[in-house]
Wavefront OBJ file of the C-alpha trace (Angstrom):
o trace
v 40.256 -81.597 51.922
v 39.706 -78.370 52.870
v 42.871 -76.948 51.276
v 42.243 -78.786 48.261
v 39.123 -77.240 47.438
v 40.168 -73.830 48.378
v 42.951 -74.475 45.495
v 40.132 -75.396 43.160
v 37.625 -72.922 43.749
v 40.820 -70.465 43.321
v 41.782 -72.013 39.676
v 38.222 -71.351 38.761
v 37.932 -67.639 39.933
v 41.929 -67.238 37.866
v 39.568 -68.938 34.905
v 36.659 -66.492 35.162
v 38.817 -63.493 35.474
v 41.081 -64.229 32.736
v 38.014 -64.994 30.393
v 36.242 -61.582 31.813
v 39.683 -60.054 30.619
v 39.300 -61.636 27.743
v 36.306 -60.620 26.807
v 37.007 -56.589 28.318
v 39.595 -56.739 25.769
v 37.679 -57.989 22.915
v 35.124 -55.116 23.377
v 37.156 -52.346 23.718
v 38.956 -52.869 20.703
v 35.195 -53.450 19.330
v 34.768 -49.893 20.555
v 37.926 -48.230 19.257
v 37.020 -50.365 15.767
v 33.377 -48.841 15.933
v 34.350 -45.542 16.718
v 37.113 -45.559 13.910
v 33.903 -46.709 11.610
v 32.058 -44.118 12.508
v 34.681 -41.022 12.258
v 35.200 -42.703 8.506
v 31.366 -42.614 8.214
v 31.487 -38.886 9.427
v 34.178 -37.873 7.019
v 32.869 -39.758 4.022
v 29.569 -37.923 5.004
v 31.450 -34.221 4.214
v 32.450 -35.191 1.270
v 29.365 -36.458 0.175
v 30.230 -39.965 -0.294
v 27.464 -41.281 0.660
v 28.051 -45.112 -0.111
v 31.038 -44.848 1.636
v 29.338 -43.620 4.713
v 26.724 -45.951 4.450
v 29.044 -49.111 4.605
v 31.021 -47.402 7.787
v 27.675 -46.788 9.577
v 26.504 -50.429 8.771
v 29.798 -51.845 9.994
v 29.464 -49.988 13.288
v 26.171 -51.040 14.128
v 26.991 -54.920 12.835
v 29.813 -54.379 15.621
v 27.609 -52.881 18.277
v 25.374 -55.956 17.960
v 27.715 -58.334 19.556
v 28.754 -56.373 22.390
v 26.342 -56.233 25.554
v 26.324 -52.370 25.527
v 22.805 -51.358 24.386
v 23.370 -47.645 24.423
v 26.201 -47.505 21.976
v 24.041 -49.835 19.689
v 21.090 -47.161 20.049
v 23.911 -44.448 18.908
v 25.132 -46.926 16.009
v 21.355 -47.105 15.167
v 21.144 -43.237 15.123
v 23.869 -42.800 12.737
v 22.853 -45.393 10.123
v 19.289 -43.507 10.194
v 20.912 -40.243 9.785
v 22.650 -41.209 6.762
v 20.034 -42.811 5.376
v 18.129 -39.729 5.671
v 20.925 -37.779 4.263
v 21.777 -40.392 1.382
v 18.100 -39.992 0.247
v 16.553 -42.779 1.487
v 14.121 -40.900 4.313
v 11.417 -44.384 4.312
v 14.863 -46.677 5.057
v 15.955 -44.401 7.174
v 13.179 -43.973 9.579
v 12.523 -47.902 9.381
v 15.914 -47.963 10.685
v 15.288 -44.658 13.535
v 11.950 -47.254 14.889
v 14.549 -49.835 15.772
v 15.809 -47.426 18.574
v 13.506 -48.925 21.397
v 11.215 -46.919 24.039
v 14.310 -45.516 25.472
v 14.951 -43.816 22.282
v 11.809 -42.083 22.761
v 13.838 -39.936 25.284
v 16.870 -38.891 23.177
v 16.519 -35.877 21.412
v 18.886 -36.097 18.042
v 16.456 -39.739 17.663
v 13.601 -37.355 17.778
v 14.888 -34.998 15.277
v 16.121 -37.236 13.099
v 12.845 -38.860 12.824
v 11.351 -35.570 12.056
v 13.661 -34.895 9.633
v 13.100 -38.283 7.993
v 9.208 -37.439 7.665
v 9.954 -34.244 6.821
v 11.551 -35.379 3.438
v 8.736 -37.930 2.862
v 6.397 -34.627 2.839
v 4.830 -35.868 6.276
v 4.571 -32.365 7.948
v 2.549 -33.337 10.808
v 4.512 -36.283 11.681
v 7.409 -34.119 11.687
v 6.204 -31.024 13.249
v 5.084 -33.548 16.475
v 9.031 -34.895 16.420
v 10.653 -31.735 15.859
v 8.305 -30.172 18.789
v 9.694 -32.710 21.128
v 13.437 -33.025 20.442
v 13.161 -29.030 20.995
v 11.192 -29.939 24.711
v 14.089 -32.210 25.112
v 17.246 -30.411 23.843
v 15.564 -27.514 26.058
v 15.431 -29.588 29.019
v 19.136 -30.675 28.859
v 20.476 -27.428 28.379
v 21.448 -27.735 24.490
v 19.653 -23.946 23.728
v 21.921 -23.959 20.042
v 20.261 -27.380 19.137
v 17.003 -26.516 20.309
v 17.135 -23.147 18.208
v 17.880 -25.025 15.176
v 15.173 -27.703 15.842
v 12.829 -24.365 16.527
v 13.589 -23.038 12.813
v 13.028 -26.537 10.945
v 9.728 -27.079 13.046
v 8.964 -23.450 11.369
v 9.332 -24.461 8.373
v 7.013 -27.818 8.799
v 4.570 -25.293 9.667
v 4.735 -23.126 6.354
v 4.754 -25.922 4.601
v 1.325 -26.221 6.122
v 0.331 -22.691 5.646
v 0.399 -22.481 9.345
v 1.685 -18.776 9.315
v 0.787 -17.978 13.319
v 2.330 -20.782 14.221
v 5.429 -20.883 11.780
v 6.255 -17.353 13.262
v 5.994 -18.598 16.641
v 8.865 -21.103 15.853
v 10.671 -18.890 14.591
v 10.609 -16.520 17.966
v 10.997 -19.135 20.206
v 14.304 -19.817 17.804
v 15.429 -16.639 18.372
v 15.003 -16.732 22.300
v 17.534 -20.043 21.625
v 19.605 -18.628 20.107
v 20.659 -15.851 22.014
v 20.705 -17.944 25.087
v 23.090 -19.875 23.162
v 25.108 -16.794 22.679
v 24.352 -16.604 18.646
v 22.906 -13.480 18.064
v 23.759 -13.941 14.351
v 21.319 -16.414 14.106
v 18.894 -15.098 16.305
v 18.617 -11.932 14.324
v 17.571 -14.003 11.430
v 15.289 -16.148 12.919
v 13.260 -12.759 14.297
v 13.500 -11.307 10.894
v 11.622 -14.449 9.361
v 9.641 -14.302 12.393
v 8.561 -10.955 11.111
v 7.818 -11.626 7.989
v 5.692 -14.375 8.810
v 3.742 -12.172 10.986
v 2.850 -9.954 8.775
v 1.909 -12.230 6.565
v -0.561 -14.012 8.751
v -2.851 -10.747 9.212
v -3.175 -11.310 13.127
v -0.442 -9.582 14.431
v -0.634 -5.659 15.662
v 1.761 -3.485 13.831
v 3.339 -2.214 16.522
v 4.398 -6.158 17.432
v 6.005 -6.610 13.876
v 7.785 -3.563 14.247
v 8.994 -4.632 17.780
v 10.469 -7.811 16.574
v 12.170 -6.462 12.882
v 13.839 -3.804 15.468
v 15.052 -6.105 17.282
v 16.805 -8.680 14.277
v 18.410 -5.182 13.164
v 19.593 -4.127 16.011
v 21.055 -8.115 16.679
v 22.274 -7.718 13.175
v 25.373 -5.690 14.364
v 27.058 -8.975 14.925
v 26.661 -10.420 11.993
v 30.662 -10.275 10.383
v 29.347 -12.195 6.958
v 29.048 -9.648 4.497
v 26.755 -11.649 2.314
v 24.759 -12.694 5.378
v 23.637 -9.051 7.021
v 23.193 -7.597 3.176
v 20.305 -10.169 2.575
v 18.710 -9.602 5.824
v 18.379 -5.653 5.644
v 17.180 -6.242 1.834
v 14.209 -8.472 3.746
v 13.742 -6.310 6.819
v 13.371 -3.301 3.948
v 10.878 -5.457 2.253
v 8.936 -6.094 5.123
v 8.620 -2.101 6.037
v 7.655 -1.498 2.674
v 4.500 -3.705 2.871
v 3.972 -2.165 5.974
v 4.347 1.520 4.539
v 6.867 2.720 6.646
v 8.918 3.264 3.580
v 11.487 6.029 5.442
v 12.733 2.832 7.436
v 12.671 0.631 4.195
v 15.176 3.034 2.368
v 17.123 2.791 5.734
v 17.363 -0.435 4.924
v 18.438 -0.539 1.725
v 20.765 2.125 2.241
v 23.071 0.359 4.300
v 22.524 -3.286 2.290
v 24.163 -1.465 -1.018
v 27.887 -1.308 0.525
v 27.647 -5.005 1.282
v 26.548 -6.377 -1.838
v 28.570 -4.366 -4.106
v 30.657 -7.373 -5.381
v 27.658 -9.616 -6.058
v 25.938 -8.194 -9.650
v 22.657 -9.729 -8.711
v 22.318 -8.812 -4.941
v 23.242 -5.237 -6.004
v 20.563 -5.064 -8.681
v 17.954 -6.448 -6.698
v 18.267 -3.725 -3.644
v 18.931 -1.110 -6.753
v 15.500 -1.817 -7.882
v 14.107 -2.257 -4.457
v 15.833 1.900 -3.238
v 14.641 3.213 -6.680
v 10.989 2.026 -5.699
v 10.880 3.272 -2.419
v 12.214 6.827 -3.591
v 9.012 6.342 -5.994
v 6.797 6.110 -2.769
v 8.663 9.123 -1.183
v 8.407 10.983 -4.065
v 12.131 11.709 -4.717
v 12.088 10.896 -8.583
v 15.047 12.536 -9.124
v 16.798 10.117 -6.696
v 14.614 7.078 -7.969
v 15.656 7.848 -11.502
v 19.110 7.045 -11.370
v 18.544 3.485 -8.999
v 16.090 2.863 -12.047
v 18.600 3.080 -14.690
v 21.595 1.628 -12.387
v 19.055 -1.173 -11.654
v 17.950 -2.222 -15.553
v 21.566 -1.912 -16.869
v 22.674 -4.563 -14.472
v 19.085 -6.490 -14.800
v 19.930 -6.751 -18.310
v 23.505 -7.811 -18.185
v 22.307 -10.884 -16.528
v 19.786 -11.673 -18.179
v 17.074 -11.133 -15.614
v 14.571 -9.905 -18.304
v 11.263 -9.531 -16.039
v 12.680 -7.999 -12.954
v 14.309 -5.571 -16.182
v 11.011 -4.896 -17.322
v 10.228 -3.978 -13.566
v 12.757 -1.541 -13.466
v 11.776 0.347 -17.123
v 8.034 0.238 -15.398
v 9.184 1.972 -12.054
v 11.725 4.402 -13.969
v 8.634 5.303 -16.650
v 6.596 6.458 -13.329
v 9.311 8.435 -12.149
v 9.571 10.349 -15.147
v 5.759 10.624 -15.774
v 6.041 12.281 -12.783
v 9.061 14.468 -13.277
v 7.234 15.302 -16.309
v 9.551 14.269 -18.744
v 7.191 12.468 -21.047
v 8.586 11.412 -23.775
v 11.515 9.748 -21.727
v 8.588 8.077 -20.004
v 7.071 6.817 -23.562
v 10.241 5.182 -24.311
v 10.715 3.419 -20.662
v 7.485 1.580 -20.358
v 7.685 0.696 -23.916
v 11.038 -1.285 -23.393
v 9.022 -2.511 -19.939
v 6.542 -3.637 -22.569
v 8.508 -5.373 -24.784
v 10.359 -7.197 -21.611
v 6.912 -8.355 -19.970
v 6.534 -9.721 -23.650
v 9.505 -11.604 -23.550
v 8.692 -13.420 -20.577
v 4.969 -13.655 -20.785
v 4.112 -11.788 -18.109
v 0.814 -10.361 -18.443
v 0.468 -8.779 -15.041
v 3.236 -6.790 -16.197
v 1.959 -5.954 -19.629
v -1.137 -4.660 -17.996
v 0.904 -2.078 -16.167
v 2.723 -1.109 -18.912
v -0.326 -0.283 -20.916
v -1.707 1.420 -17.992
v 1.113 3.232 -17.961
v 1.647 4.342 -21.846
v -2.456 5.346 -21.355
v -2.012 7.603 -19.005
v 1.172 9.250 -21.375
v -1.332 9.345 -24.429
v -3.996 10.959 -22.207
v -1.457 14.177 -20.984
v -0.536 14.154 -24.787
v -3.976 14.756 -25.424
v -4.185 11.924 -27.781
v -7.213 9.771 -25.811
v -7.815 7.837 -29.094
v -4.948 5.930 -28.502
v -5.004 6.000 -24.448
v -8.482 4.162 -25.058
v -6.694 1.495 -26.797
v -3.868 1.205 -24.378
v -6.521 1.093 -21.699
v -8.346 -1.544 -23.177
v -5.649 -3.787 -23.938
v -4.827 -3.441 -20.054
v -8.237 -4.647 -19.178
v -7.947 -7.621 -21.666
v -4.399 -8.853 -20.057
v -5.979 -8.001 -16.663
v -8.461 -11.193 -17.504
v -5.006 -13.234 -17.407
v -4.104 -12.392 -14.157
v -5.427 -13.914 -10.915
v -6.089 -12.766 -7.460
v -6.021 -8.957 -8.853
v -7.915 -6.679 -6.576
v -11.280 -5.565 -8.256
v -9.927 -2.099 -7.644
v -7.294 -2.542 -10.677
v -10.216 -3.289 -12.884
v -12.170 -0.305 -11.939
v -9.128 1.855 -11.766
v -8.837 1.192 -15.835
v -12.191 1.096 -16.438
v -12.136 4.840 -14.949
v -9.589 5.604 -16.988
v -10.514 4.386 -20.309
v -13.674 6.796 -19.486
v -11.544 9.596 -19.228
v -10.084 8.577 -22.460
v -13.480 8.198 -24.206
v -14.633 11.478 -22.266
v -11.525 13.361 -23.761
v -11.733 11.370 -27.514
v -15.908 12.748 -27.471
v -14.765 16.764 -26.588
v -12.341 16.581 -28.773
v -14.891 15.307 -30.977
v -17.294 18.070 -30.117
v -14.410 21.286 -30.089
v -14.170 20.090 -34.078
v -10.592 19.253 -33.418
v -8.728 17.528 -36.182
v -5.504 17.078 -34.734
v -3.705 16.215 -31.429
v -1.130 18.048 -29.792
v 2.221 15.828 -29.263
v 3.422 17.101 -26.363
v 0.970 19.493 -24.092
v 2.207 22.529 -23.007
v 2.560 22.874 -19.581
v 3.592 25.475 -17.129
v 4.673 22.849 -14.159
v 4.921 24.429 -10.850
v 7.223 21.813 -9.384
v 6.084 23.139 -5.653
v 2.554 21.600 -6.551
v 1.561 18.114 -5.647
v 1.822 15.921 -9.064
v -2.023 14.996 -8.644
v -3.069 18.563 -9.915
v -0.154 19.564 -11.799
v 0.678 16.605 -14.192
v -3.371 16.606 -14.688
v -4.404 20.225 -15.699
v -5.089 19.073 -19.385
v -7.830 16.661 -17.957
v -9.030 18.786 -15.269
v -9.853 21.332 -18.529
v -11.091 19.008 -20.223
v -13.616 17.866 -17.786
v -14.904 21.461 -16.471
v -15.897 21.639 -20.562
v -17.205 18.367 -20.163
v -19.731 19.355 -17.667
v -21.211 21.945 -20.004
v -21.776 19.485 -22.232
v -23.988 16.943 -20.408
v -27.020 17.283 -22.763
v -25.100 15.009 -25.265
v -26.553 11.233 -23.815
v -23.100 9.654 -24.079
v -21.176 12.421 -21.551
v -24.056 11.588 -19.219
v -23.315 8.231 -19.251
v -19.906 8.718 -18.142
v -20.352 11.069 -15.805
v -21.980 9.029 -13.870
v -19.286 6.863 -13.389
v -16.811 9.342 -13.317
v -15.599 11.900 -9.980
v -13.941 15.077 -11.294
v -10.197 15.332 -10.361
v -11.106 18.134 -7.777
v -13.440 16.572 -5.729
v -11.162 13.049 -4.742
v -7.902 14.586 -4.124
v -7.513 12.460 -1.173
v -8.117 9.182 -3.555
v -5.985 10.200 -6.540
v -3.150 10.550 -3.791
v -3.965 6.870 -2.496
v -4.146 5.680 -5.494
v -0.739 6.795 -6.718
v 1.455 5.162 -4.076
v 0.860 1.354 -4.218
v 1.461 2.450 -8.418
v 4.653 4.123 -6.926
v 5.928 1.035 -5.106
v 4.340 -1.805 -7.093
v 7.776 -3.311 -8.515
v 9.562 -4.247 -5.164
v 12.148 -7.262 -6.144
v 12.193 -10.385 -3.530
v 14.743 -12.223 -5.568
v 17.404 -11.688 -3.400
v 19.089 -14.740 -3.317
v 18.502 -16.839 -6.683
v 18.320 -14.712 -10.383
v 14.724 -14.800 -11.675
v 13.938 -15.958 -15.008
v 10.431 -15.814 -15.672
v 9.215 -14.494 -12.328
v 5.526 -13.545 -12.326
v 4.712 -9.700 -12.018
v 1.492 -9.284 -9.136
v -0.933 -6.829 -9.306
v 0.061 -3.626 -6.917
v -3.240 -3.498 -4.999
v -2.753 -7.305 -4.873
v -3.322 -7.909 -0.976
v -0.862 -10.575 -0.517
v 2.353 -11.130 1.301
v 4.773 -12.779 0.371
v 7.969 -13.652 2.773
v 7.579 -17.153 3.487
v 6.369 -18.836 0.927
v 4.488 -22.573 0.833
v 6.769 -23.914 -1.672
v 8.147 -21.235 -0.723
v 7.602 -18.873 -3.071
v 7.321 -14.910 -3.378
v 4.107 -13.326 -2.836
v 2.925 -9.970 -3.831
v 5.662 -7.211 -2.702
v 8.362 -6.660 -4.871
v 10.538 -3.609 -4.803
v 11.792 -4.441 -8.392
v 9.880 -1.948 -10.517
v 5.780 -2.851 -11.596
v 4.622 -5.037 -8.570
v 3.751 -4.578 -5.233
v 5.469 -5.101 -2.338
v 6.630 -8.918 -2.640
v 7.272 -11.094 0.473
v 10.216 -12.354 0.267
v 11.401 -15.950 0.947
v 12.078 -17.393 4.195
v 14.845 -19.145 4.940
v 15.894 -20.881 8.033
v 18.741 -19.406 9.569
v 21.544 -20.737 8.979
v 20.600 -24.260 8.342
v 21.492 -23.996 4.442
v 23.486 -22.149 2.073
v 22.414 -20.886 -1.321
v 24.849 -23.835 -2.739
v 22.370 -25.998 -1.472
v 19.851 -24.791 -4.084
v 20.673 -27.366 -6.905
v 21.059 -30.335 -4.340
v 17.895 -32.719 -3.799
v 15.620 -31.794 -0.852
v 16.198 -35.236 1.022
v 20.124 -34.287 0.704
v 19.335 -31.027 2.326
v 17.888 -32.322 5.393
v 20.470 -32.101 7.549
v 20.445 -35.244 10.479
v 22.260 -34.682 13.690
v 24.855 -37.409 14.507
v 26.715 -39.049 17.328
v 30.080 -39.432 18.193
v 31.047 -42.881 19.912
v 32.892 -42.112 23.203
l 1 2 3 4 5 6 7 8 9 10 11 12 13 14 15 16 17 18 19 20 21 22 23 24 25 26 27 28 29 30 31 32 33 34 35 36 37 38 39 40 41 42 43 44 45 46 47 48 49 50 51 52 53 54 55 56 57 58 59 60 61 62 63 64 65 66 67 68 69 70 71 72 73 74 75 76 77 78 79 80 81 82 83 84 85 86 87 88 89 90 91 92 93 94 95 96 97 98 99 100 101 102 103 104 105 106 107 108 109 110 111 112 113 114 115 116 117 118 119 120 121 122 123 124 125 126 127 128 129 130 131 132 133 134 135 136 137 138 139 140 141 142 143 144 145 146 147 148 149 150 151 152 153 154 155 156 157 158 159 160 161 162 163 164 165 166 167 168 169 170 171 172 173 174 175 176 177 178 179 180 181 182 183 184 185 186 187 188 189 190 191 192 193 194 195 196 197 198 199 200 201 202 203 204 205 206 207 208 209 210 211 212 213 214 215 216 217 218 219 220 221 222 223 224 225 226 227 228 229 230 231 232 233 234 235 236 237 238 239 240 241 242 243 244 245 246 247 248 249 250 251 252 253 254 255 256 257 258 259 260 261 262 263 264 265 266 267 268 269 270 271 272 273 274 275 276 277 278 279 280 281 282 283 284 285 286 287 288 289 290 291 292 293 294 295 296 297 298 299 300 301 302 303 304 305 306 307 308 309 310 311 312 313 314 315 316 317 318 319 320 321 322 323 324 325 326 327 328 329 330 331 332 333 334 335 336 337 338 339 340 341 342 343 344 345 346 347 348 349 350 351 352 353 354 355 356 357 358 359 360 361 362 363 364 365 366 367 368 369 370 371 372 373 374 375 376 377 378 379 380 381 382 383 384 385 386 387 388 389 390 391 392 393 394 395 396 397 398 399 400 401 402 403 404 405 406 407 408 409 410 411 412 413 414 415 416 417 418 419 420 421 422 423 424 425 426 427 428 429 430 431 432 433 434 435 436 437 438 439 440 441 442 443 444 445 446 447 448 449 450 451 452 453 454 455 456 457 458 459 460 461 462 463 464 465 466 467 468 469 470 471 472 473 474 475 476 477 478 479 480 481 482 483 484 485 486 487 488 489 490 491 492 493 494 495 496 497 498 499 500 501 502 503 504 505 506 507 508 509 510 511 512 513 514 515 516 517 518 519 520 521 522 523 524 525 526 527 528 529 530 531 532 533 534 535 536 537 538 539 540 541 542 543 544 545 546 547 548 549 550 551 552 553 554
């Protein structure tokens, strides 16, 4: 009896094992079928097929259903969300990320693919919260290269909310990622975003925002991509321009020409960007010939405004290199080009610019017009500094001041061109301005007529605010700074140079007052995550640029 049920209970443990070995079979080649889904889901992916790599990822996770491992269906799950994301379909997608289970809660690529979902429905907050913790837990299991790219998309969740502090923040902790990781490439361009958010928040100390665009350059020197370093030492320049250390800016600028010599655009944009810097120095000689270098290749592509920039900033060299009528002719072709495109702020400057020529020509009847067609396309503009209005309205007293001893002398006709006797060793505020200085020491023996007293009083004599007509003359110098570095303007709106903005990182994102292109000041420039997406990816839908993270079936 006994041996007969030991020969039984032996059948039935031959039965159980076979059927276990059975069924061992059955899901491994499940497995190898799921992972062969999802490499075709992977591939289809890169080539942007993403119907194709829909119908592997949905095939994979029908297959991971049956089988009794629950972590491979959480990875299965993972994928299909992913592509969803990065089909365009970020509400499918994250219905699909929710059906991870709590223990999903714990894997980071879940986590940042669920912030990347929100983050293409336009739910910032939801997505900074999941980006902040897939970086707390790529940190925590060692993965410092994902956790630096989680660091620069949480970043830009918090520009989108004009959360500048905190943006930069991201960025800096990106950096530190980074180079843990060993990619001080990317690290160098996370700290030079980092800088320019700083600066544009208003709450960092100088000496900090100069500590951390020191550092990007001096990580820079492993940057091999051509393209790559070029763009960052055009935005570290920008950045030190808005900060008026404009010795380090040309630096800067300097060393970008070389590397964007073969791209027409790039090379036009730092052009214009040297040439205004020079302007600040007060090397016109140099800034002439960036100027003219800058507008002939502006204008071969068709980049009217950022033309019109150029003609402004190479009219204020000349002004100042005394060459007047050279001057006349650049800011009216700026003029016409700010026409073109509509650009008041830039017709503004123009005028200002051809009433200040009139004025030296001793011809104030037509400065006063000039002047007060500025200050009618200054009421076009927003968030100009009251300072530009009162600038113009100063001048167009000077005009009127000039038009009324003119007036007074009995004088019939204007001179064309003054004659000067330019001592090149004296500062351009007194030597460029001897005709009006004249004209005002008459002026002040004239104060019994009513209307010189009324402009007088509004008026300080060129002697006594030396100090302010210097001021004055740089942020004019350096309005026209170019922050189109990476895309060709068309109609890019011209800001005000004592316009207190900055620009770098924009909220859609785009460029803020500080442009190195010619008329403008110094534009921010815009921030872009480093090395998370080309400028190809400029044309492509936002929910298609969002890249998920993936997993690979083991």
């Amino acid at each position: 009896m006994a041996s007969d049920g030991s020969r039984v209970r032996d059948a039935g443990e031959k039965q159980k094992k076979s059927r276990r070995n059975r069924s061992d079979v059955v899901e491994t080649e499940a497995q190898v079928e799921i992972e062969r889904l999802t490499a075709d889901g992977h591939e289809a992916l890169q080539n942007r097929d993403y119907s194709a790599a829909l119908r592997r990822f949905k095939s994979a996770l029908r297959a991971a259903t049956t089988l009794r491992e629950k972590g491979l269906q959480r990875t299965c799950v993972l994928n299909l969300g992913a592509a969803l994301v990065e089909a365009g379909d970020p509400q499918k997608g994250l219905e699909v990320l929710s059906r991870s289970g709590e223990r999903g809660e714990r894997i980071a690529d879940l986590q940042f693919n669920r912030a990347a979902a929100h983050e293409a429905l336009g739910e910032h907050t939801q997505a900074t919260h999941r980006y902040h913790q897939a970086a707390q837990l790529y940190r925590a299991q060692g993965d410092t290269g994902a956790e630096g790219e989680t660091c620069v998309r949480l970043a830009r969740c918090h520009m989108k909310r004009k959360e500048w502090d905190e943006a930069a923040a991201s960025f800096r902790r990106a950096a530190e990622s980074y180079r843990t990781a060993g990619n001080t490439s990317a690290s160098a361009l996370a700290l030079k975003d980092a800088g320019k958010l700083m600066l544009k928040s208003g709450h960092n100390a100088t000496d900090d925002i100069i500590s951390v665009l020191t550092d990007s350059l001096e990580m820079s020197a492993d940057i091999t991509d051509q393209e790559t370093l070029g763009k960052l030492l055009n935005d570290v320049g920008l950045s030190f321009s808005q900060m008026r250390l404009f010795s380090e800016a040309s630096e800067c600028y300097e060393q970008a020409l070389p590397l964007v010599a073969c791209k027409p655009h790039r090379l036009a944009v730092v052009l214009q960007n040297l040439g205004a810097v020079h302007n600040t120095l007060g090397q016109y000689q140099q800034a002439v010939r960036f100027h003219r270098e800058a507008a002939a290749l502006h204008g071969s592509l068709g980049s009217r405004g950022a033309q019109g920039r150029c003609f402004s900033n190479l009219g204020f060299a000349l002004v100042e290199l005394d060459e007047l009528e050279e001057a006349w002719e650049s800011y009216i072709h700026a003029q016409q080009a700010f026409r073109d495109t509509d650009d008041a702020s830039g017709q503004w400057q123009a005028c200002e610019g051809l009433g200040g020529i009139k004025l030296q020509m001793r011809d104030p009847e037509k400065a006063s017009v000039y002047y007060k067609d500025a200050l009618r396309l200054l009421c076009k503009c927003q968030d100009v500094s009251s300072s530009v209005q009162e600038r113009l309205v100063s001048k167009l007293s000077e005009a009127l001041q000039q038009k009324l001893l003119l007036q007074q002398r009995g004088a019939t006709t204007h001179r064309t061109v003054p004659e000067r006797h330019h001592n090149p060793r004296l500062p351009r505020s007194t030597a460029v301005r001897s005709d009006v200085q004249q004209g005002r020491r008459e002026m002040q023996n004239a104060e019994n007529t009513p209307n010189a007293k009324s402009h007088n009083g509004s008026i300080m004599s060129s002697e006594s605010r030396p100090c302010q007509e210097q001021e004055r003359t740089l942020p004019e110098a350096n309005r026209n700074l170019n922050n189109t570095y990476d895309k060709a303007e068309v109609h890019q709106q011209n800001f005000s140079s004592d316009s207190s903005g900055h620009g770098d990182v924009s909220e859609s994102l785009k460029p803020e007052p500080a442009q190195v292109n010619g008329a403008h000041p110094l534009a921010r420039s815009t921030v872009t995550p480093p090395l998370t997406q080309q400028d190809s990816d400029q044309a492509t839908p936002l929910t298609r640029r969002l890249r998920s993270r993936f997993c690979t079936v083991m």
